[in-house]
C-alpha positions, 0 to 999 in steps of 0.5 A: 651185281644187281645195281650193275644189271638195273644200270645195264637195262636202264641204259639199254632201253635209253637207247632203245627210246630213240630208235622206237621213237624213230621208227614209229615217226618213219611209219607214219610220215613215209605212208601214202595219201589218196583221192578220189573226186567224181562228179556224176550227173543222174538223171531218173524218169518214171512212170509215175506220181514223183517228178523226174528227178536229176542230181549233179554231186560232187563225191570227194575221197581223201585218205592216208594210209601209214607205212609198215612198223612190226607189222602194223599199219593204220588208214584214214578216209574222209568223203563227203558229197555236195550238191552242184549249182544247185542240181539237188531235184531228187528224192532221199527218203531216209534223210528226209531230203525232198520226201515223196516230191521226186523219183528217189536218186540214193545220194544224199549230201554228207561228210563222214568218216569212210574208213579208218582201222588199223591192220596187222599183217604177218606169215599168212594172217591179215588182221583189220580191226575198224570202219574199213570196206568189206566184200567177198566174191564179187559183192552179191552177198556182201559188199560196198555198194561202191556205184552210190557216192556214199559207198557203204562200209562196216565198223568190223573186226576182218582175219584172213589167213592163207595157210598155204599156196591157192587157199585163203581162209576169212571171218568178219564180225560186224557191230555196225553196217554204215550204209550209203543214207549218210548216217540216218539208216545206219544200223547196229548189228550183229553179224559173222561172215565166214568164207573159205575158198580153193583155186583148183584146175577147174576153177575156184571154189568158194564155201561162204555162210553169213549169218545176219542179224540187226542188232534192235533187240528182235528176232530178225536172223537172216542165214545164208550158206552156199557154195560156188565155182567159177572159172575159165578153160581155153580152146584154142583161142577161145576162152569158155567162161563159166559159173555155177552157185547155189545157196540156202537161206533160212529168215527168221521175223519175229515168229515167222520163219522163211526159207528160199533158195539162190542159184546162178549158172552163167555160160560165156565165151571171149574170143577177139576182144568180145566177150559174150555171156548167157545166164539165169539167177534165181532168187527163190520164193517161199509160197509167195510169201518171201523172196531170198534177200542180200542186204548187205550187197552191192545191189546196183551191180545185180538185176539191172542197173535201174534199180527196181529189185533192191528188194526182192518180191515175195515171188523171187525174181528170176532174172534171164540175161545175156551181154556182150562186152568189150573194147573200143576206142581206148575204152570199155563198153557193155551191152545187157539185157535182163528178162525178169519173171517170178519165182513163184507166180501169183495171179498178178505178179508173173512177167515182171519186165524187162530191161536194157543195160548200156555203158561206156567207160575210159581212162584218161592218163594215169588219173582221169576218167570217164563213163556214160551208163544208161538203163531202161526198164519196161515194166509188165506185172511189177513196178513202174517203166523206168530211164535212168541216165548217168554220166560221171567224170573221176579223178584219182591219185 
C-alpha cells in the first residue's frame, strides 16, 4: 500500500510540473510592457550671482509588469535622463554637476533602476514589497515627486487592506528613499507610514501618522499626524468643493526638540467648465526657530511652482492663494496666484513674496502630449525674484 501511494503521489506531481510550469511561463509572457518619453526644456532666471541656466533632457521609462499567477505579479521599471544637444547649462549641486555656476535646475543625467517589486493581491489585501512609487493623499506628505525627470520612489514593504465598502486600511515601511539626485542623495531610513480613511456623505476622512527617521545613527525623528476631510456637494448646477486638514508634528535634532502645526482650509466652486478655489495653508513656527517640514512630498505641487519653499523657513510659511481652472481648446489651463507671509514674523523675515502660476496642458491622441507651464516670483523679505519657464512634449504607450 505505501509503495502504491508513494507511486500515485510521484505521478501526480508529474503531471503537476507541466502545468505549474505552464502557468508561471503564461504570467510572465502575457504581462504588459509601458513607456514613458518626455522631452522638457527648462529655462531659470534669478536674481542673483548664479548665470541663468536652461536645460533640454530627455526622461525615458521603460517597464514590464507580469500577469496574475495565484495571486502574485511582478514589475520592472528602468529611466534614465540625457542631456540634448548639448543643453545642460545648470546647476545640481548634489551630483556635483556645474556647482555654484547656474541657477539649480534638480535634473541630473542617470540611468537607474525606478521600480521593480513583487506584489500579492487577495480578498481585500495588497501586498508590495520592492523599489515601487509611494503617495498618499495628493502627495503633501508623502509623495513621488513625479514633476523632476527623476521621480522619487522608495525600497519598501506597502499592505493595503479594505475590509469593507468605502474603508481602506495602508502601512509602508521604507529602508531607503531613492530621491530625485540619481543616487548621490539617497538616503537609508527608517520610516512607518500609516494612513487610514472613510468615504462618508460629507466627503472623505482621512487619518494618517507618518513617523520619520534617516537611518545615519542620530537622533533625527520627525513625526507627523493629523486628519482630513475633503469633498464636494451640489447645488443645482454648482459644485461647492471643499477641504480642511490639520496635523501636529513633533522634530527631534540631536537634543533639540521642535513642534509646529500644519492647517489647510481650501473653499472652491465649479460651474460651466470653470473651477475657482480660495485657500490658506499654513505650515507652523516654533519661536522662529523651526518651520513644519514634508520631506518626503512631491514639493513642486505645493507653494508655487518656482520652488523657492522646498524647505520651510523657521518663520512657517503661510501661503494665501486662489485659482481659477479650466477647458480650452481640447486642452487644460490654470491660472494661480500665491501670497507668502510668515508664520512667526521676525524683524527681517515678515512678507515673503508673491507669485504667478500659468500652465497649459493637452493630449494629443491616445499617446501624445504636451504643456506650457510658466512661474514668477517677487520676493519681499525672502529669497531672490524668480522666472521659471517650462515646456515639455510626452509620449506614452
Amino acid at each position: 500500500m505505501k509503495k502504491s501511494a508513494l507511486l500515485l503521489t510521484a505521478l501526480s506531481l508529474t503531471g503537476a510540473g507541466p502545468t505549474l510550469a505552464d502557468a508561471f511561463t503564461d504570467a510572465v509572457t502575457a504581462g504588459k510592457a509601458s513607456g514613458n518619453f518626455r522631452l522638457r526644456f527648462e529655462d531659470v532666471s534669478q536674481d542673483n550671482a548664479a548665470k541663468d541656466a536652461s536645460a533640454l533632457t530627455l526622461r525615458t521609462h521603460l517597464g514590464y509588469e507580469t500577469g496574475t499567477l495565484s495571486g502574485f505579479s511582478a514589475k520592472i521599471e528602468l529611466e534614465d535622463t540625457r542631456i540634448v544637444a548639448g543643453q545642460g547649462d545648470y546647476t545640481v549641486g548634489p551630483t556635483g554637476y556645474n556647482p555654484g555656476e547656474f541657477s539649480v535646475i534638480a535634473d541630473p543625467e542617470h540611468t537607474e533602476l525606478d521600480q521593480g517589486y513583487v506584489q500579492y493581491k487577495a480578498k481585500g489585501v495588497t501586498a508590495k514589497l520592492g523599489r515601487q512609487v509611494v503617495t498618499y493623499d495628493g502627495h503633501r506628505f508623502i509623495g513621488h515627486v513625479g514633476w523632476r525627470q527623476d521621480r522619487q520612489t522608495y525600497d519598501a514593504l506597502r499592505l493595503d487592506y479594505a475590509p469593507m465598502k468605502d474603508v481602506s486600511l495602508s502601512y509602508t515601511y521604507i529602508d531607503q528613499r531613492n530621491r530625485i539626485f540619481a543616487e548621490q542623495a539617497d538616503l537609508d531610513s527608517k520610516d512607518h507610514l500609516l494612513n487610514a480613511s472613510i468615504n462618508t456623505p460629507v466627503g472623505k476622512v482621512v487619518v494618517y501618522s507618518y513617523l520619520l527617521e534617516v537611518d545615519n545613527g542620530t537622533d533625527n525623528a520627525l513625526d507627523t499626524t493629523g486628519v482630513s476631510l475633503s469633498g464636494k456637494q451640489a447645488l443645482g448646477d454648482v459644485k461647492v468643493l471643499y477641504t480642511l486638514e490639520y496635523a501636529k508634528q513633533d522634530a527631534e535634532q540631536g537634543t533639540v526638540e521642535r513642534d509646529a502645526d500644519y492647517s489647510l482650509v481650501e473653499l472652491g466652486v465649479a460651474a460651466a467648465g470653470i473651477t475657482a478655489k480660495a485657500g490658506v495653508e499654513t505650515l507652523g513656527s516654533d519661536d522662529g526657530l523651526y518651520g513644519f517640514s514634508t520631506p518626503l512630498a512631491t514639493l513642486h505641487k505645493w507653494n508655487g511652482w518656482a520652488d523657492l519653499f522646498l524647505a520651510t523657513p523657521g518663520v512657517g510659511l503661510v501661503d494665501s492663494y486662489v485659482s481659477v481652472s479650466g477647458k480650452l481648446l481640447g486642452g487644460a489651463w490654470s491660472v494661480t496666484h500665491h501670497s507668502f507671509d510668515a508664520d512667526e514674523d521676525s524683524p527681517t523675515l515678515d512678507k515673503l513674496g508673491d507669485e504667478l502660476n500659468v500652465s497649459y496642458v493637452r493630449k494629443f491622441g491616445k499617446h501624445y502630449s504636451a504643456g506650457l507651464k510658466y512661474a514668477d516670483y517677487n520676493a519681499k523679505d525672502f529669497a531672490v525674484d524668480t522666472e521659471k519657464l517650462w515646456f515639455w512634449l510626452g509620449l506614452s504607450f
